[in-house]
C-alpha positions as MATLAB code, in Angstrom:
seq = 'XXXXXXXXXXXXXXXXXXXXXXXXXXXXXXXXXXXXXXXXXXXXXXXXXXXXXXXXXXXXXXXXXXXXXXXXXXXXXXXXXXXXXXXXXXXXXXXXXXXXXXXXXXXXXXXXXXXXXXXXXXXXXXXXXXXXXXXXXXXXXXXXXXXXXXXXXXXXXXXXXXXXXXXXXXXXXXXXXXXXXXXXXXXXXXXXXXXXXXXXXXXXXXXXXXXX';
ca = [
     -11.989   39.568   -5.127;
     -11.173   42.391   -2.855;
     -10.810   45.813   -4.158;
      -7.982   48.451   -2.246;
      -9.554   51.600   -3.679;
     -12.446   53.475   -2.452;
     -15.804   52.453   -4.191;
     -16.214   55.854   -5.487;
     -13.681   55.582   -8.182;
     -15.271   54.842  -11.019;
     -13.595   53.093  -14.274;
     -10.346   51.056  -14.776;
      -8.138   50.331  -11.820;
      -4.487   49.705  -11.623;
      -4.172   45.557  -11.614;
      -1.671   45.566   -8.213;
      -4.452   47.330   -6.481;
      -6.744   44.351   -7.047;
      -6.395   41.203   -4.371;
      -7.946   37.936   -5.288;
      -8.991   35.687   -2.199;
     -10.595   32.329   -0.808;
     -11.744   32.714    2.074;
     -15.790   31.292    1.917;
     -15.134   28.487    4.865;
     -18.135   26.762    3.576;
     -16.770   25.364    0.332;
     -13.740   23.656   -1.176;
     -12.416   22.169   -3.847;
     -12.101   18.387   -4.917;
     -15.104   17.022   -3.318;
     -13.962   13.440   -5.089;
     -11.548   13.588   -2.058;
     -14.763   12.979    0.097;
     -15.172    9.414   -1.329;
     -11.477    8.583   -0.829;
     -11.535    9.817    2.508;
     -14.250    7.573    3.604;
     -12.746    4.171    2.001;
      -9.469    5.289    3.697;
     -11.230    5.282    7.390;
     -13.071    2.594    6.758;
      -9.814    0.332    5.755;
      -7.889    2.043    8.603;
      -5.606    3.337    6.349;
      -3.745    5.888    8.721;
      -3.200    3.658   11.481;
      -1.965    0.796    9.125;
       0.799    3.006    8.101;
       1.780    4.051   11.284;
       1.963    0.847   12.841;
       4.221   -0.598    9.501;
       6.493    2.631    8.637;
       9.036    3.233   11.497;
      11.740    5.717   10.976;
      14.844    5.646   13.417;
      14.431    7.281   16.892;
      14.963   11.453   16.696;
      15.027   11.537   12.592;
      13.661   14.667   11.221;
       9.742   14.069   10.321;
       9.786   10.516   12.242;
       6.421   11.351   14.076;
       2.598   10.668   12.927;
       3.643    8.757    9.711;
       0.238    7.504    8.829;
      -1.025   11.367    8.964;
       2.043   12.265    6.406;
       1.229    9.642    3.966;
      -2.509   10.310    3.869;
      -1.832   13.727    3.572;
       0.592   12.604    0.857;
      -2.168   10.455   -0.947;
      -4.477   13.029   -0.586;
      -2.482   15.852   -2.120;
      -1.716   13.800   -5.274;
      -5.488   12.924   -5.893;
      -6.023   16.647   -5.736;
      -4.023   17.273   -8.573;
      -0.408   18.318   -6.852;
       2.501   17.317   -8.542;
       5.270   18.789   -6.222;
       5.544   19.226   -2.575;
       4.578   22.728   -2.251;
       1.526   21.398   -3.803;
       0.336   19.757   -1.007;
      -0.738   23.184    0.162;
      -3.673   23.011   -1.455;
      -5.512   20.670    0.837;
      -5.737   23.578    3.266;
      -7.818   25.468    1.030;
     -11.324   26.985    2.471;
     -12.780   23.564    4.324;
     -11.300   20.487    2.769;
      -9.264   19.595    5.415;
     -12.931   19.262    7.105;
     -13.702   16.067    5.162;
     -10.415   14.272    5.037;
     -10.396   12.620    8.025;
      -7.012   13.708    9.209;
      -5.061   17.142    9.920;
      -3.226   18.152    6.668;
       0.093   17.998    7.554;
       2.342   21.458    6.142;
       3.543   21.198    3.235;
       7.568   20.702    4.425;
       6.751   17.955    6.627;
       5.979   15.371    4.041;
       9.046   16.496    2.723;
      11.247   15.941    5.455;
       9.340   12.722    6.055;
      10.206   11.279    2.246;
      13.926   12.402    2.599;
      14.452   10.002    5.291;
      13.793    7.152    3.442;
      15.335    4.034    2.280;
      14.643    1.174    0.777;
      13.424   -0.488    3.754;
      10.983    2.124    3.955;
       9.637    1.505    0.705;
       9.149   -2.275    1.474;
       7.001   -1.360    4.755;
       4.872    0.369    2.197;
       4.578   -2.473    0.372;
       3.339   -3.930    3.160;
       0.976   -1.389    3.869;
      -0.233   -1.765    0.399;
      -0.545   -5.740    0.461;
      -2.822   -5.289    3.610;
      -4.868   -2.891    2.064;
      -5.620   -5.025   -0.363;
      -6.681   -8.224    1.790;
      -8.804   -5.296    3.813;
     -10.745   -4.100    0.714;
     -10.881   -7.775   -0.764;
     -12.541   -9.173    2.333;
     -15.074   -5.939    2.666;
     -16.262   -8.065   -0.536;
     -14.118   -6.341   -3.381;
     -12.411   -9.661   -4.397;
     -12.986  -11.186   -7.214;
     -14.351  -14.541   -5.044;
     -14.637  -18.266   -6.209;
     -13.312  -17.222  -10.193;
     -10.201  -16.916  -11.982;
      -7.919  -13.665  -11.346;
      -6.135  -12.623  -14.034;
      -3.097  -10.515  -12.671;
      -1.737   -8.822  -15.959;
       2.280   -7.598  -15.610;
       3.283   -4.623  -17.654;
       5.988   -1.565  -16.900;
       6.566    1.399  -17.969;
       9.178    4.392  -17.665;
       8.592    7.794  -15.809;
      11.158   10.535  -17.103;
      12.836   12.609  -14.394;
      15.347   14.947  -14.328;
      18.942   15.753  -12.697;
      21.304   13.622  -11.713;
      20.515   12.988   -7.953;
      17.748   10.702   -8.484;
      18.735    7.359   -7.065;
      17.679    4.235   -9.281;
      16.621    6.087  -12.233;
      18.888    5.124  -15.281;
      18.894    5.559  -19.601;
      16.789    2.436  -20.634;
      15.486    1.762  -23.470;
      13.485    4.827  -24.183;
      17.058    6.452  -23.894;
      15.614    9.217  -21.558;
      16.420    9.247  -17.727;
      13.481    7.683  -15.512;
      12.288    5.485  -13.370;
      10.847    2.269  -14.180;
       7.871    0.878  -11.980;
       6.796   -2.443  -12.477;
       3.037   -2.942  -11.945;
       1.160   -5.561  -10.969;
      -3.413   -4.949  -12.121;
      -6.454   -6.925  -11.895;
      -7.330   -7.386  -15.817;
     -11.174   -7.486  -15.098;
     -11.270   -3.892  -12.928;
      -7.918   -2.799  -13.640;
      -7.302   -2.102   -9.508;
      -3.458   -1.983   -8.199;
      -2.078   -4.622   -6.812;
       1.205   -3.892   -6.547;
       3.716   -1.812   -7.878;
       7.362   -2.288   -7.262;
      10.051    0.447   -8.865;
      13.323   -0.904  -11.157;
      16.007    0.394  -12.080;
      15.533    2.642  -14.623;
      18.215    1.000  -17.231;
      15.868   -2.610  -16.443;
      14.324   -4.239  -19.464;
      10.486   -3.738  -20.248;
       7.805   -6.430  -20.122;
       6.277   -4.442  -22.816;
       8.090   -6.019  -25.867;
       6.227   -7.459  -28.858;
       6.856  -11.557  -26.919;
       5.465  -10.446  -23.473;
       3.318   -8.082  -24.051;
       0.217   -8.314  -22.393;
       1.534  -11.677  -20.045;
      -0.868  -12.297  -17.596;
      -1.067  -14.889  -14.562;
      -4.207  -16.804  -13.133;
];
């Protein structure tokens, strides 16, 4: 905390003469990120993305996708919610232990505007490589059954510009990912997003379905 008064004065100060900082290059915060960071280099995370996510030739935010979506994945695990958020990566030295350069904050933005579906599948590829990656670095489940339990569920959102989300049957406008788990560890295996009027997998005669 840096103070804009002379030491001398002695007693209470007026608050918008008082300047909080971070600027200790030495530490940072969310040193869980560390652990992500590694698997992430390990799997080859960043270049799987950019050699499966192509936008079209001279689109805004078409360069260095893998660096955008780690940057993207990073952000969230930190705790941002929005895309201003992301911000927060750059934050004394965390960027030092990512892996990567964090991207600015309106980058990832102008990268996830260009999207389309098609987009979103690529990811899905991404995601389904990942997975064969991790599973043969031995975190498979081997020679025994898999139990790959289906369920959905419905994130709210709000205005009216938000392509595929809907009124289901929570009557509240969302989304509505479908997601795919291991039962035993409960890791991702998929997710893929419905429309947001699409029926749940969570009624009373499928709840808890599950495939081996």
């Amino acid at each position: 905390m840096v103070h804009d008064v002379p030491e001398v004065l002695a007693g209470p100060q007026r608050l918008d003469l008082v300047r909080v900082e971070f600027n200790e290059q030495r530490l940072f915060s969310g040193a869980r990120l560390l652990l992500t960071a590694t698997l992430a280099e390990r799997l080859g995370l960043e270049a799987l993305v950019s050699e499966s996510v192509w936008l079209p030739y001279g689109t805004p935010g078409a360069a260095l996708p893998g660096r955008k979506v780690m940057t993207l994945i990073h952000g969230l695990l930190a705790g941002a919610d929005s895309i201003d958020d992301m911000n927060l990566l750059r934050a004394g030295s965390t960027q030092a232990v990512l892996g990567h350069r964090v991207m600015a904050s309106s980058t990832p933005g102008t990268f996830l505007r260009a999207f389309s579906f098609g987009h979103v599948c690529q990811l899905h590829r991404v995601l389904d490589e990942l997975v064969g990656r991790a599973w043969a670095a031995g975190t498979g489940s081997g020679d025994g059954p898999l139990v790959i339990d289906l369920d959905s569920f419905v994130v709210e959102v709000y205005g009216y510009q938000k392509k595929g989300a809907g009124y289901g049957y929570t009557h509240r406008l969302g989304y509505h990912p479908l997601l795919a788990t291991r039962s035993d560890t409960g890791e991702v295996l998929h997710i893929r997003l419905w429309k947001g009027s699409a029926n749940t997998l969570s009624c009373p005669r499928s709840r808890g379905h599950g495939m081996t």
